[in-house]
Every structure is written in C-alpha cells, then in structure tokens.
C-alpha positions as CSV (number, residue, x, y, z in Angstrom):
1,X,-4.2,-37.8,-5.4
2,X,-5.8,-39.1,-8.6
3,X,-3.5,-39.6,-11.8
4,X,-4.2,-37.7,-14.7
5,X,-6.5,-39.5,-17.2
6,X,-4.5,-40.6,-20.4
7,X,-5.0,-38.3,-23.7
8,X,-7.6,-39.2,-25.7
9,X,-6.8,-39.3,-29.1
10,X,-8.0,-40.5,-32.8
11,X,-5.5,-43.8,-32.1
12,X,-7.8,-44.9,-28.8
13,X,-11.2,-44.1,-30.0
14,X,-10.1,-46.1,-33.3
15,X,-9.8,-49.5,-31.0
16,X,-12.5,-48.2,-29.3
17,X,-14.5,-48.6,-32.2
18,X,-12.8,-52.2,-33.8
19,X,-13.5,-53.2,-30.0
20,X,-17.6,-52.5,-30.7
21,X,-17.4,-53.8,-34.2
22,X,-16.0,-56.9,-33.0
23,X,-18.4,-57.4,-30.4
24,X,-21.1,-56.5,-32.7
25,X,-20.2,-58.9,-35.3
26,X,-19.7,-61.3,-33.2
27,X,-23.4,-60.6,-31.4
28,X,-24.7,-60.1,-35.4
29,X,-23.2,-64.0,-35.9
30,X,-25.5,-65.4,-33.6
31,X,-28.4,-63.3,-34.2
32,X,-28.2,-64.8,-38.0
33,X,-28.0,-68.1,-36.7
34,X,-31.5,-67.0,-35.0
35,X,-33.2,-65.6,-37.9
36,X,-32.1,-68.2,-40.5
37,X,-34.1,-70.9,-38.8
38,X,-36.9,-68.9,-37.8
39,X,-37.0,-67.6,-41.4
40,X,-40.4,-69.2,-43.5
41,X,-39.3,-68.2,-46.6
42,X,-36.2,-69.9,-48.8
43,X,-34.2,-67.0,-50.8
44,X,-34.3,-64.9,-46.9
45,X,-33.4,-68.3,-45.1
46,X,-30.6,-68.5,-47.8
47,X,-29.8,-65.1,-47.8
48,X,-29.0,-65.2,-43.7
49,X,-26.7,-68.1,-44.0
50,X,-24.5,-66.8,-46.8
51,X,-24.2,-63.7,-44.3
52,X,-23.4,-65.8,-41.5
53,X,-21.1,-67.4,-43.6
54,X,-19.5,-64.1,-44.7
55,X,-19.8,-63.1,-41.0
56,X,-17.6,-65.4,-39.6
57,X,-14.7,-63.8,-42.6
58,X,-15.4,-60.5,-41.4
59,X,-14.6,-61.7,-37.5
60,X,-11.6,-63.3,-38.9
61,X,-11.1,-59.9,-41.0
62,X,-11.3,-57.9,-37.4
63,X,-8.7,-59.9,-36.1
64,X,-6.3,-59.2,-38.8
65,X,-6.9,-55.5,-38.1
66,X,-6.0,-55.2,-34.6
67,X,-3.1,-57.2,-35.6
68,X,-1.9,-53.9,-37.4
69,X,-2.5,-51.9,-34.6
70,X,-0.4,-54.4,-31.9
71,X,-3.5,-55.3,-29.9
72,X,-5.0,-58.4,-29.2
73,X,-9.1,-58.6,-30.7
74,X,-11.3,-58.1,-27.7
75,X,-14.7,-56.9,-27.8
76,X,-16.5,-54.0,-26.0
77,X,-20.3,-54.4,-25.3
78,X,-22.4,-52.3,-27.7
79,X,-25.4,-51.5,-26.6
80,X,-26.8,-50.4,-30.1
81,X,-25.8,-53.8,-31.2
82,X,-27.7,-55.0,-28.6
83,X,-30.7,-53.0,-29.1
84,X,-30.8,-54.5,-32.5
85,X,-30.7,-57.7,-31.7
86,X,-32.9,-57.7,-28.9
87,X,-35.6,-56.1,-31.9
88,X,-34.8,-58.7,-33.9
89,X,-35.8,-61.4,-30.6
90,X,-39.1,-60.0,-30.5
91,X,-40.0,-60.1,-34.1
92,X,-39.2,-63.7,-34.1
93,X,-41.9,-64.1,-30.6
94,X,-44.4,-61.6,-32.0
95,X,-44.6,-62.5,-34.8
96,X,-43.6,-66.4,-35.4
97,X,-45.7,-68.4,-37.8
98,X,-47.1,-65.5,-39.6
99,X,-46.6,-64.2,-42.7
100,X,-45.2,-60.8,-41.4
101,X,-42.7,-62.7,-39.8
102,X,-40.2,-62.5,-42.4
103,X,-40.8,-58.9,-43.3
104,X,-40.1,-58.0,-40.0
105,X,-36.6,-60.2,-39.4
106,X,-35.5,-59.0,-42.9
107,X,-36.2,-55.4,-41.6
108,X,-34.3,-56.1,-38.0
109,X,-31.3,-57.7,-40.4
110,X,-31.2,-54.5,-42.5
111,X,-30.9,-52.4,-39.2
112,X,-28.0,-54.3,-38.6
113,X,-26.3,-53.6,-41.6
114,X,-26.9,-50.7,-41.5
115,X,-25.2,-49.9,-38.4
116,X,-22.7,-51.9,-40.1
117,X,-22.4,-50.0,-42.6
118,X,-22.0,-46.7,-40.8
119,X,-19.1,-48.3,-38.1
120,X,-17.3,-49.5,-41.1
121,X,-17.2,-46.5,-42.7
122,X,-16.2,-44.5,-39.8
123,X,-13.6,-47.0,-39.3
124,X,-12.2,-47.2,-42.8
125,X,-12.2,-43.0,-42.6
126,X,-10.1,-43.3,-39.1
127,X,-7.8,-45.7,-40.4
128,X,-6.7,-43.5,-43.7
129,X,-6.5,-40.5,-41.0
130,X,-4.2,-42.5,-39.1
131,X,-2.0,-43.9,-41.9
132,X,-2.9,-47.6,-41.5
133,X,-3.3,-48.7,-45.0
134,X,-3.7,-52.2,-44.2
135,X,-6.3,-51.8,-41.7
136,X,-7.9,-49.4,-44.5
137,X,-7.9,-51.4,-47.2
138,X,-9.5,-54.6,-44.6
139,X,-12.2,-52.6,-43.4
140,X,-13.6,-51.6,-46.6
141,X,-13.6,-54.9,-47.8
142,X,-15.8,-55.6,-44.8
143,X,-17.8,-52.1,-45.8
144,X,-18.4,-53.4,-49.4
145,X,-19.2,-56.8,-48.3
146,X,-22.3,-55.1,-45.9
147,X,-23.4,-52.4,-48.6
148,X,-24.2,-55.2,-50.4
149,X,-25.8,-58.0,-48.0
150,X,-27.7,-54.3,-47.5
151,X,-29.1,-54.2,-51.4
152,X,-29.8,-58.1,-51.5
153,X,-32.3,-57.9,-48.7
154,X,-33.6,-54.8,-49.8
155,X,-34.1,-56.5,-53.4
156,X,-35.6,-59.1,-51.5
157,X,-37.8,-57.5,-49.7
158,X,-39.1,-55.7,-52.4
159,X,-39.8,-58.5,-54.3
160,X,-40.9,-60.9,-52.4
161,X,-41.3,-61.1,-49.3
162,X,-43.2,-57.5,-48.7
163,X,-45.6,-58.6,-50.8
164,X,-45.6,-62.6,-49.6
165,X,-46.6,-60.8,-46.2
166,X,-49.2,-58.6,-47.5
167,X,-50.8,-61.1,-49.4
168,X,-51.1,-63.7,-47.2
169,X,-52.4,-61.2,-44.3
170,X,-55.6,-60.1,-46.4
C-alpha cells in the first residue's frame, strides 16, 4: 500500500526554492572565480571579484534564512543554474584570447543575475506571504545587492567593453 504523498504547500516549495538559491549561489561562486581570471579586461576582472566577494555574504545571507525557517542550508541541484554556468564554460573555450571574450562572459554573468534576480524576488514575495519578516527583509537585501551587480555590468558593457570587442574585431 503506498502512503499518501505529504501536502504540498507555499511553506515546502519556499525551501524548495532557498534549497536552489543556495546551490545556485554556491555554483555562481565558483563560476566568478572562473571568469575573473579569464577576464582580459580590468574594471570586468574587478567587477567579478567584488561579486564574488559579495557572493560569499549572500551564502552566508542564505544560511541565516533557513535558520528562520528551522532547517539546516542544503542545496538542491538546479539545472538552470547549471545551464548557465555550463554557457559561461564555453564562452571562456570559444572564445579565450579574443576580444569578444569579455563581451561574452560579461553577458553569461548577467544571465546569472538575472536568474538571480527573478529567484530572489519570488522568494522575498513567498516569504511576506508566509509571515517571515526576517527572511523577507534578508532576501531582499540579497535582491538589491543583484539588481545592482545587474546595472554595473550592464554600464560596463555599454561602455566599454562592447565596444573594446568590436573594435579590436574589425
């Protein structure tokens, strides 16, 4: 006789989701470890590290908000995460040494936050819905903290490293 399946409710798919943030932010970590030495030009090399930097707070930030929910931080394999990443890998083979080579990891980073960006917000939303003003309040530090890693690379890209690769490819 097989025993009923437990109700799922807003409370379980809530872990469910700091589970696959965790992960991914753990798998981001590494992956801007990876694309801040690969990276040619300064201001993106320096603008991977302070996000790795900030990355490591946001981990530390996760941890804190399972702690309000009574569960121990564990991460869940996300493939989308992975995806990204694994993008991100083949930029860095493709296209190493050339001058599209920061375009393109500066693209696969932004891809990144944005996922980011939309897990966090989902969260943060879940988390109000679920009274857990602590957690809240944590993950949209986090939010605020990618929404803007989000408009420095965008900045960047726009002015200067888009047109670093362009010009150096003609």
């Amino acid at each position: 006789m097989e025993r009923p399946m437990p109700a799922a409710n807003l409370e379980k798919l809530f872990h469910d989701g700091l589970r696959d943030a965790y992960y991914a932010e753990r798998k981001a970590l590494q992956a801007l470890k990876k694309h801040a030495r690969a990276a040619q030009h300064a201001e993106l090399k320096q603008a991977f590290e302070q996000h790795r930097d900030e990355t490591e707070g946001q981990i530390e930030r996760l941890q804190r908000v399972f702690e309000t929910i009574g569960k121990r931080a564990q991460g869940k394999t996300c493939a989308a995460m992975d995806g990204l990443v694994e993008e991100g890998e083949e930029i860095m083979e493709e296209y190493k040494g050339s001058p599209a080579a920061d375009a393109g990891l500066l693209a696969a980073a932004q891809a990144i936050e944005h996922y980011e960006i939309c897990r966090y917000g989902t969260l943060a939303s879940w988390a109000k819905q679920l009274g857990n003003t602590d957690a809240e309040n944590l993950l949209r530090e986090t939010l605020a903290e990618e929404e803007k890693t989000d408009k420095l690379l965008t900045d960047l890209a726009e002015s200067v490293i888009n047109a670093a690769a362009e010009q150096q490819a003609a």
